[in-house]
KEFI-505304 format. One record per residue (C-alpha): x, y, z; residue in three letters; residue number from 0. Coordinates in Angstrom, 2 decimals, m for minus. Layout:
BEGIN
{atom {X,Y,Z},'ala',NUM},
...
// end
This chain:
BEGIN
{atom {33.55,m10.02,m34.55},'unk',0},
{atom {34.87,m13.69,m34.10},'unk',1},
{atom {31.72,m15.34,m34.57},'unk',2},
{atom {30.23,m15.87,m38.33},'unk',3},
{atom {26.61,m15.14,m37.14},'unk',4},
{atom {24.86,m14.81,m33.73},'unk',5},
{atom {21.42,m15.31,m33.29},'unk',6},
{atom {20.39,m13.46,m30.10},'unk',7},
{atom {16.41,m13.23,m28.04},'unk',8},
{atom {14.49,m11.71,m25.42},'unk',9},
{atom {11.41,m13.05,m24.10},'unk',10},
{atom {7.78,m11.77,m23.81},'unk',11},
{atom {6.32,m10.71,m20.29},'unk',12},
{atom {3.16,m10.35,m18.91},'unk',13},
{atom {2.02,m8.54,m15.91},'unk',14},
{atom {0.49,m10.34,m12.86},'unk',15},
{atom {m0.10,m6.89,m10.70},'unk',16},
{atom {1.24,m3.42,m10.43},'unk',17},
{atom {1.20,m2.33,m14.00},'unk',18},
{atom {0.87,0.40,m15.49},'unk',19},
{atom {2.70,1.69,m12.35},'unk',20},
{atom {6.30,1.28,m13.51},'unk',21},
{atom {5.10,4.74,m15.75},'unk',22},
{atom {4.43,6.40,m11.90},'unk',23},
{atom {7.65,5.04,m9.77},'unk',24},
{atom {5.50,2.49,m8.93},'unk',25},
{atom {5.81,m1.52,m8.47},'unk',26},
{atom {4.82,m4.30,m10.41},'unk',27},
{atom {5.04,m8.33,m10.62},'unk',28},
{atom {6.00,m9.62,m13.88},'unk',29},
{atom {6.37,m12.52,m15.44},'unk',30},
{atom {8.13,m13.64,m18.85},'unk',31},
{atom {6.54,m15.77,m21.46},'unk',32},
{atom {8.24,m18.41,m23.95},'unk',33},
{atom {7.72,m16.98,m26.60},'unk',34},
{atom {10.65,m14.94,m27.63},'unk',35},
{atom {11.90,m12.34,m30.09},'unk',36},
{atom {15.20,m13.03,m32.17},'unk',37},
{atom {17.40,m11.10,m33.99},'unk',38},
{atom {20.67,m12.53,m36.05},'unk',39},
{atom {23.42,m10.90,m37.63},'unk',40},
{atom {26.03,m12.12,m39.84},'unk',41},
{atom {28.95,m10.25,m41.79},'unk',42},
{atom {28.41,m8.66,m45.09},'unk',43},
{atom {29.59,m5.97,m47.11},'unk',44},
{atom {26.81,m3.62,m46.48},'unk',45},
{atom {24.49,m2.62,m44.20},'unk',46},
{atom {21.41,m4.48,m44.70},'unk',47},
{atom {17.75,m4.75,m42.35},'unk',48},
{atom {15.19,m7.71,m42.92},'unk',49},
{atom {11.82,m8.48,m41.61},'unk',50},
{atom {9.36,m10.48,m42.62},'unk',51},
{atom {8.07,m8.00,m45.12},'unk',52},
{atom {11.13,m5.50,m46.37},'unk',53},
{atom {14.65,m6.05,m46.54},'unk',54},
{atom {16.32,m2.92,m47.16},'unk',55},
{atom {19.83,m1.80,m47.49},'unk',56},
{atom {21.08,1.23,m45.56},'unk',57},
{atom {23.78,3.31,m47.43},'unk',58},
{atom {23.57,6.53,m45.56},'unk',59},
{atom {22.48,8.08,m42.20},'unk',60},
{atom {19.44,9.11,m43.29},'unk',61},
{atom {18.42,5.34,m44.29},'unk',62},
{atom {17.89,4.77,m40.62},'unk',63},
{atom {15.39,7.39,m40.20},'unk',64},
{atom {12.24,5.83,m39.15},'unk',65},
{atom {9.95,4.53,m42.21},'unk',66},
{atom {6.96,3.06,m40.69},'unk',67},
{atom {8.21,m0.55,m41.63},'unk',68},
{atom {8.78,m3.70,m39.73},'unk',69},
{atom {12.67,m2.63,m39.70},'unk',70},
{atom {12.13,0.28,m37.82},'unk',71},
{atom {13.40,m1.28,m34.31},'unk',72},
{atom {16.58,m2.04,m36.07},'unk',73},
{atom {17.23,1.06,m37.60},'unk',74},
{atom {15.81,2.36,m33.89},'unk',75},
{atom {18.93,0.41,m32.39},'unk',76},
{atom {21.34,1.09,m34.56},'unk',77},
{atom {21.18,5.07,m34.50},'unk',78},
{atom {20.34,5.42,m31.08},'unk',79},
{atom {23.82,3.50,m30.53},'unk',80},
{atom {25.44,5.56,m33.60},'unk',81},
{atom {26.64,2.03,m34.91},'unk',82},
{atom {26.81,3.64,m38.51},'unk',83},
{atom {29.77,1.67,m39.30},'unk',84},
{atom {28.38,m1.64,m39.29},'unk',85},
{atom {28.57,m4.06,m42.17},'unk',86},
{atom {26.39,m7.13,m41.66},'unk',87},
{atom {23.20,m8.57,m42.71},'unk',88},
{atom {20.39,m8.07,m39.57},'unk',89},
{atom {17.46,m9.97,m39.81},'unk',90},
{atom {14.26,m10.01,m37.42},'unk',91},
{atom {11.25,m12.01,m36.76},'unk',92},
{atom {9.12,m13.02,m33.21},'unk',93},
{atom {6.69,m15.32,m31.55},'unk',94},
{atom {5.30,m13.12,m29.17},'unk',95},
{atom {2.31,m11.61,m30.60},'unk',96},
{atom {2.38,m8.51,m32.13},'unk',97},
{atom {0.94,m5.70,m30.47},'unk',98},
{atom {m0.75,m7.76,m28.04},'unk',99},
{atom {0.17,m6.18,m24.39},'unk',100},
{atom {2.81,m8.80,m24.14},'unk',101},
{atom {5.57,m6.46,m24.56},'unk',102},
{atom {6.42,m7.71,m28.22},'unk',103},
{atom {8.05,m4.11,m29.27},'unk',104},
{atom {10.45,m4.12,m26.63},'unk',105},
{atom {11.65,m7.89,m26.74},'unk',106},
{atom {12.71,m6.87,m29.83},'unk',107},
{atom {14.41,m4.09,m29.38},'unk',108},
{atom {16.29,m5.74,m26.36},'unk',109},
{atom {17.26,m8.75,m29.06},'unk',110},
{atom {18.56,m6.51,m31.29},'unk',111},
{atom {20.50,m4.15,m28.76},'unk',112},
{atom {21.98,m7.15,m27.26},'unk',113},
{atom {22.81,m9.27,m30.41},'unk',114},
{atom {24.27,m6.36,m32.20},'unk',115},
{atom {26.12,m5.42,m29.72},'unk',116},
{atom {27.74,m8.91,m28.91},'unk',117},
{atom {28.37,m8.48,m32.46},'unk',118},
{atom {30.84,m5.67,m32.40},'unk',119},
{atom {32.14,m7.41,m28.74},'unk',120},
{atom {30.63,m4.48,m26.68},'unk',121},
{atom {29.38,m5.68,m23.17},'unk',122},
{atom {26.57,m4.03,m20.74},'unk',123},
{atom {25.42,m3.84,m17.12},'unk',124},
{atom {22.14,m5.63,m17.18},'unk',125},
{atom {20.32,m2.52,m15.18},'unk',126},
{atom {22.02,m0.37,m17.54},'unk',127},
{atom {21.29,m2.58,m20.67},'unk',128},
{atom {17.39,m2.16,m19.74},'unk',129},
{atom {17.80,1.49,m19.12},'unk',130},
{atom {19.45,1.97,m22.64},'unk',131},
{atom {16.58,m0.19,m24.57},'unk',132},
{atom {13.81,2.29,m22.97},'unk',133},
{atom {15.59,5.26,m24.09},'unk',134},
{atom {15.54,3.58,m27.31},'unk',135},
{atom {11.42,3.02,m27.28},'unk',136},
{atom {11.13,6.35,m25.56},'unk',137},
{atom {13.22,8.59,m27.45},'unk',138},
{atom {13.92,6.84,m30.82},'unk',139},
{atom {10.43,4.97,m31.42},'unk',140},
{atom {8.28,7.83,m29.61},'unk',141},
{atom {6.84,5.38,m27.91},'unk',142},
{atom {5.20,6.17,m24.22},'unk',143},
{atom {6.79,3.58,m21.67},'unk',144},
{atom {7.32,2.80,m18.09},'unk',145},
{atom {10.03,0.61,m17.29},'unk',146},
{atom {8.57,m3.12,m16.52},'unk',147},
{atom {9.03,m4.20,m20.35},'unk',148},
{atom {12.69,m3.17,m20.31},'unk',149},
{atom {13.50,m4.99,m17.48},'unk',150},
{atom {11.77,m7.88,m17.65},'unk',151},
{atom {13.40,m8.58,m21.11},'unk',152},
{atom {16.64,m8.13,m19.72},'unk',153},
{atom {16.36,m10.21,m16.52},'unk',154},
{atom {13.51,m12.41,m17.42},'unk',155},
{atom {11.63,m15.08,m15.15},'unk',156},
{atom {9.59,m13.85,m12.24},'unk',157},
{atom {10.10,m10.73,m10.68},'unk',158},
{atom {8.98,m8.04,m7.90},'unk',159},
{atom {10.03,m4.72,m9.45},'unk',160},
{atom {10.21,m1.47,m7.84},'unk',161},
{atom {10.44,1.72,m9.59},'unk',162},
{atom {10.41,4.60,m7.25},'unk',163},
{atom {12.03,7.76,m7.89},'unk',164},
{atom {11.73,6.54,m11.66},'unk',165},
{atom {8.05,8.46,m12.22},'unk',166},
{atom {9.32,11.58,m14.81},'unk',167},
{atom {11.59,10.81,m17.86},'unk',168},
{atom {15.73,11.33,m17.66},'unk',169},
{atom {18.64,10.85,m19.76},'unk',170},
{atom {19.28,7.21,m18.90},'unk',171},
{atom {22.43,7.66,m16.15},'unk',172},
{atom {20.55,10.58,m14.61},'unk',173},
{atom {18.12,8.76,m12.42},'unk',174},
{atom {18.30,5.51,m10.20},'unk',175},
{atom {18.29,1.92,m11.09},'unk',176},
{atom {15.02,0.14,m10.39},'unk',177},
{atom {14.84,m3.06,m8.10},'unk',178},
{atom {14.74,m6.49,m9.29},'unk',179},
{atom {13.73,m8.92,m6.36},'unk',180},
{atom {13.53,m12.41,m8.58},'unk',181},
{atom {10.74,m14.42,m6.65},'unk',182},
{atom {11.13,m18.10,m5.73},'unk',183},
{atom {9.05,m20.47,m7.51},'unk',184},
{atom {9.21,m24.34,m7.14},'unk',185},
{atom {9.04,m25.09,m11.30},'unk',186},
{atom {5.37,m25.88,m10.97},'unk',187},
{atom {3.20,m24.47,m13.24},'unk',188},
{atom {1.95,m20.77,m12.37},'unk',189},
{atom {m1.42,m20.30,m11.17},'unk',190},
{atom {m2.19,m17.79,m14.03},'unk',191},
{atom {m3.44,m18.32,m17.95},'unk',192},
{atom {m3.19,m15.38,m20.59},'unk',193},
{atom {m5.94,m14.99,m23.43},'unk',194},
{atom {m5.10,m12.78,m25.90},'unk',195},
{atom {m8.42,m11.06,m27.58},'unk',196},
{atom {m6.73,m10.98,m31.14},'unk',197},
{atom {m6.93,m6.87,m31.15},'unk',198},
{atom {m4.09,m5.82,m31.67},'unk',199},
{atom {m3.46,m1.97,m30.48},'unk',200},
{atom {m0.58,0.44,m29.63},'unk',201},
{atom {0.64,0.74,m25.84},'unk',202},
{atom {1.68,4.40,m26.64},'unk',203},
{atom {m2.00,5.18,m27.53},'unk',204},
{atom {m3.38,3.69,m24.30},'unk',205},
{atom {m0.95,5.23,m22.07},'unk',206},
{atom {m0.70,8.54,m24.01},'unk',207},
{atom {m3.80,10.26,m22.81},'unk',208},
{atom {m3.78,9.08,m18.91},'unk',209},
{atom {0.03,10.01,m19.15},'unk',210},
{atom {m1.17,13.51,m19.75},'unk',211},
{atom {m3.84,13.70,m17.44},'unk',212},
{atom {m1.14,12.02,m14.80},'unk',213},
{atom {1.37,15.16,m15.61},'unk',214},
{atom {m1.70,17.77,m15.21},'unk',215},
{atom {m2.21,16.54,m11.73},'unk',216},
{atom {m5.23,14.59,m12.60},'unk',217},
{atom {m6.75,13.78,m9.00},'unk',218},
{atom {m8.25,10.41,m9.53},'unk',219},
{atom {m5.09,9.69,m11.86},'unk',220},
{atom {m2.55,10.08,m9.24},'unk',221},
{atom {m4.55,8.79,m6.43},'unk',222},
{atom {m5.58,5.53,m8.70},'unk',223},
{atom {m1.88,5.23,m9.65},'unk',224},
{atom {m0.27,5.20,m6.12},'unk',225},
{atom {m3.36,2.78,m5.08},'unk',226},
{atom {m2.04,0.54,m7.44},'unk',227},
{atom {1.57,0.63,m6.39},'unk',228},
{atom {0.71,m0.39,m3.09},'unk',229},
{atom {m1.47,m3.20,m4.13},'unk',230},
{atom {1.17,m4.90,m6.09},'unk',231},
{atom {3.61,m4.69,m2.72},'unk',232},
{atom {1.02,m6.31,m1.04},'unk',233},
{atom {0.53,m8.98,m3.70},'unk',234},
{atom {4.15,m9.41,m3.28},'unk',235},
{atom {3.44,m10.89,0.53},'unk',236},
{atom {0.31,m12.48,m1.19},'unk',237},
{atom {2.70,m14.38,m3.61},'unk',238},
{atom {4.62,m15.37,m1.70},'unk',239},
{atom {2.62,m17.48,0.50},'unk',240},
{atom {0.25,m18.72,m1.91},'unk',241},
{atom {m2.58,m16.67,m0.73},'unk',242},
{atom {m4.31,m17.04,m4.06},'unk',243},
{atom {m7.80,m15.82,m2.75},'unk',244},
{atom {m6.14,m12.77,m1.70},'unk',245},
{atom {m3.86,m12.36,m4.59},'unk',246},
{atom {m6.99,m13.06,m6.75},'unk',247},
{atom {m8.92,m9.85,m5.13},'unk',248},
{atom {m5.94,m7.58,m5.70},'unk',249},
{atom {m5.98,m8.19,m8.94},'unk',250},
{atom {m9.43,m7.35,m8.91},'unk',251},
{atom {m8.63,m4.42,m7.87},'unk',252},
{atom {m5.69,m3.08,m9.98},'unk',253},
{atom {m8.34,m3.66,m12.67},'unk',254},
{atom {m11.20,m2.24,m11.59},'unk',255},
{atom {m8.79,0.93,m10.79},'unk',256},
{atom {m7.50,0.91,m14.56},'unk',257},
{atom {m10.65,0.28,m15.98},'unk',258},
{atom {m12.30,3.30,m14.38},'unk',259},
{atom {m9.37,5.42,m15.89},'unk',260},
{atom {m10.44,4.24,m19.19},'unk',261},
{atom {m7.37,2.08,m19.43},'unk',262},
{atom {m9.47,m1.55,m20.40},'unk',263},
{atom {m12.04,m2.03,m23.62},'unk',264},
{atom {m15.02,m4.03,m24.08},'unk',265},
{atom {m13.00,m6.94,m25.56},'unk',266},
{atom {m10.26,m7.23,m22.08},'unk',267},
{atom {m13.74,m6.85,m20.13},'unk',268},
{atom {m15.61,m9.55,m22.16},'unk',269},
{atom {m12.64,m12.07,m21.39},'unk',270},
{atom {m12.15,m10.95,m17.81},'unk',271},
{atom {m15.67,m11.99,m17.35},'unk',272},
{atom {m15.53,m15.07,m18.63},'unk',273},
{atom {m12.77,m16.05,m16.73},'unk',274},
{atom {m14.26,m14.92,m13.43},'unk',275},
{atom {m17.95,m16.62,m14.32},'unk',276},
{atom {m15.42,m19.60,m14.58},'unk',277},
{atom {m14.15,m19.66,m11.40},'unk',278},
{atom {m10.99,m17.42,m11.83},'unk',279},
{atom {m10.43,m15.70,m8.81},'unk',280},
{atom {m8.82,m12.57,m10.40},'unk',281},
{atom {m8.43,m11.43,m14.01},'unk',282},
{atom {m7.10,m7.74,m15.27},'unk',283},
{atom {m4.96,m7.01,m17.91},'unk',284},
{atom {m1.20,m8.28,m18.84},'unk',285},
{atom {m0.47,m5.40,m20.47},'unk',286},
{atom {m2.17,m1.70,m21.70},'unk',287},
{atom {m5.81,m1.81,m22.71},'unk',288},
{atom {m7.97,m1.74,m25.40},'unk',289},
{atom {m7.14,m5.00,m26.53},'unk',290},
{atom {m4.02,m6.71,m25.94},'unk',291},
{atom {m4.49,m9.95,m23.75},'unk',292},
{atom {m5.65,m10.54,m20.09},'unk',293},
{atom {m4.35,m12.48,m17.21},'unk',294},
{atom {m6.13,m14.64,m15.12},'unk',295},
{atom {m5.84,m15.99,m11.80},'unk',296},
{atom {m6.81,m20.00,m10.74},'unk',297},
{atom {m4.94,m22.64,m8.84},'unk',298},
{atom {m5.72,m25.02,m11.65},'unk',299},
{atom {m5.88,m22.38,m14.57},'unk',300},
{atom {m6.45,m25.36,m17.43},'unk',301},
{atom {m9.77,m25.62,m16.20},'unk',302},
{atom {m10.26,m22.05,m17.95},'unk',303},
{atom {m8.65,m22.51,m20.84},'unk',304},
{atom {m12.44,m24.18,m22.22},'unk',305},
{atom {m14.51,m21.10,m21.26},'unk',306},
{atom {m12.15,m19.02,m22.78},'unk',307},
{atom {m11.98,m21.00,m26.14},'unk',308},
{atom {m16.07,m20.83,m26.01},'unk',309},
{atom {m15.16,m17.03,m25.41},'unk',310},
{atom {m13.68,m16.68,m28.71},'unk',311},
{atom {m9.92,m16.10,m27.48},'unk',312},
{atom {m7.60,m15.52,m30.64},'unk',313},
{atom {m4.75,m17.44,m28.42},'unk',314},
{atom {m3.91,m18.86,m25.03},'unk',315},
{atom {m0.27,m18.53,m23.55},'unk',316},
{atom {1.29,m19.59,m20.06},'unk',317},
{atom {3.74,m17.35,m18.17},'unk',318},
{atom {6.85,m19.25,m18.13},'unk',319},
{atom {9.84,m18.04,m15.90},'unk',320},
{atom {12.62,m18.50,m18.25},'unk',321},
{atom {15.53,m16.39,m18.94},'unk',322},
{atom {15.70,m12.88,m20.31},'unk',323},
{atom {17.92,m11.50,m23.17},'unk',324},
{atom {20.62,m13.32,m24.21},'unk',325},
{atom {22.88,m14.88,m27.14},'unk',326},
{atom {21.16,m18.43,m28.59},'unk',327},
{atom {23.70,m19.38,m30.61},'unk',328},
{atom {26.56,m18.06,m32.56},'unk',329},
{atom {28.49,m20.17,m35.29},'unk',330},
{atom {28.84,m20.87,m39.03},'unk',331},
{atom {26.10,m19.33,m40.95},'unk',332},
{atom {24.95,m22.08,m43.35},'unk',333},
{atom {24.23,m24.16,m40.27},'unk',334},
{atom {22.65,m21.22,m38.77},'unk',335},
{atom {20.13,m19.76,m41.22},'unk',336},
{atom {19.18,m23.54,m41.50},'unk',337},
{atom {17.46,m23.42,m38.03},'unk',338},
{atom {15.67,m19.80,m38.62},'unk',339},
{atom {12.29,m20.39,m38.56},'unk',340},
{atom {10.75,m19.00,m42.05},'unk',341},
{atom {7.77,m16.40,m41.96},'unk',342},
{atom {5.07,m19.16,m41.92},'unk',343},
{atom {6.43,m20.62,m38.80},'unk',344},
{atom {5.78,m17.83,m36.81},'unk',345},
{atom {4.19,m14.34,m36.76},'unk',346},
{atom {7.03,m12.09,m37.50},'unk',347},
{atom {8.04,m8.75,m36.54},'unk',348},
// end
């Protein structure tokens, strides 16, 4: 505990192809976003949690039991780690959006993990950090997962991700690490622009009932699933070199597949097609359905952005390939606090 205060963040991500396969031991392309959640901690002499909304102090175990409040990823962290002896002031807030498909839960609770544990000078394996941050969604947060949003905010940028063997839910240290293939890019812009539809929904209720149906040996569930997998290793080769027509009608189809499971909405199909009536050559969605934001496929993707504004899109975001979780800044706390963006700055967690 050298440092007065860290400040610590993990980034957004959306996917390009693959998901919700990562759930199935399947594969995915991801990308992050700039737009980042942060957690900071600094000593004190209790235990105290703080969000945009509650600030609450936690004098016994039972204070981290999970209230249904903006703290509850901290309180998530912090018992599923057993750091009960922990004196400092945490506080959380985010500029992904909230419950918008861009993985906003999990950036958080991959800030937090990471930041409190720099804290206390505890260190992690990367593939093990992203393991230990699903088990907290998973089994702390009751939250139904795959494995994409984990990883992504650990390693960040642009990635090929392959989760086979990883389809049915271990103790994390039980099962195999997934593959991270980072995937050169030049530092151009990416072909792809993200509307979010300004709904904002659960992932765990969109992925609860085709879960179910995937565990019951739903036919068209497991046969749609593996379909899927194998489209995103072929958008891999697609990527790669720039095939953007083909890439484009992969896309296609990982949606169409999803959508047929009852994994989309009227709002993700309203924006998908308006991006295709503008000349997008693929469009599905970043994230789970009902809501949430879509991604879109053009090699000049501003020339959407106006069809999607006429759309009625509550906000447009870029993939950027920038770096996962890590420590911003650690230092006096004065100077610190100073530079924490306030609650009208950004929408908080």
């Amino acid at each position: 505990m050298g440092q007065a205060v860290l400040v610590g963040s993990a980034p957004g991500r959306c996917g390009i192809i693959g998901n919700p396969t990562d759930m199935y031991g399947g594969s995915v392309i991801s990308c992050s976003l700039g737009e980042r959640a942060y957690v900071s901690v600094e000593p004190a002499g209790e235990l105290s949690l703080e969000s945009d909304r509650e600030r609450v102090v936690v004098r016994h175990r039972a204070d981290l039991q999970l209230a249904g409040d903006h703290c509850d990823i901290l309180r998530a962290v912090i018992a599923h780690q057993r750091w009960y002896g922990l004196r400092a002031s945490v506080r959380c807030w985010s500029d992904v959006p909230f419950a918008s498909g861009l993985s906003s839960s999990t950036a958080m609770v991959a800030a937090a993990l990471r930041t409190l544990a720099a804290y206390q000078d505890i260190h992690y394996e990367p593939h093990y950090f992203a393991e230990v941050a699903r088990s907290i969604e998973l089994n702390y947060l009751g939250v139904v997962c795959g494995y994409q949003d984990q990883y992504m905010a650990t390693f960040g940028h642009l990635n090929y991700l392959d989760f086979r063997d990883k389809e049915f839910y271990r103790p994390v240290g039980t099962e195999p690490y997934a593959t991270v293939e980072p995937l050169a890019w030049n530092g151009e812009a990416l072909p792809f622009i993200l509307a979010n539809t300004g709904i904002q929904h659960s992932s765990h209720a969109v992925h609860k009932p085709i879960r179910d149906r995937w565990l019951e040996g739903d036919r068209a569930v497991v046969e749609g699933y593996e379909r899927i997998a194998k489209l995103a290793r072929e958008g891999k080769r697609a990527f790669l070199t720039r095939d953007w027509e083909w890439l484009g009608r992969l896309m296609n189809d990982n949606h169409g597949i999803q959508r047929d499971l009852g994994g989309s909405g009227p709002e993700n199909e309203r924006l998908i097609a308006a991006a295709l009536d503008a000349g997008a050559l693929g469009a599905k969605l970043a994230g789970a359905g009902q809501g949430g934001t879509i991604i879109a496929l053009h090699p000049r993707p501003e020339e959407l952005v106006d069809a999607l504004r006429a759309a009625e899109v509550r906000r447009i975001l870029w993939p950027r390939p920038v770096p996962g979780v890590r420590i911003e800044s650690s230092g006096d706390a004065a100077v610190l606090n100073a530079a924490v963006p306030s609650s009208t700055m950004v929408e908080q967690f």
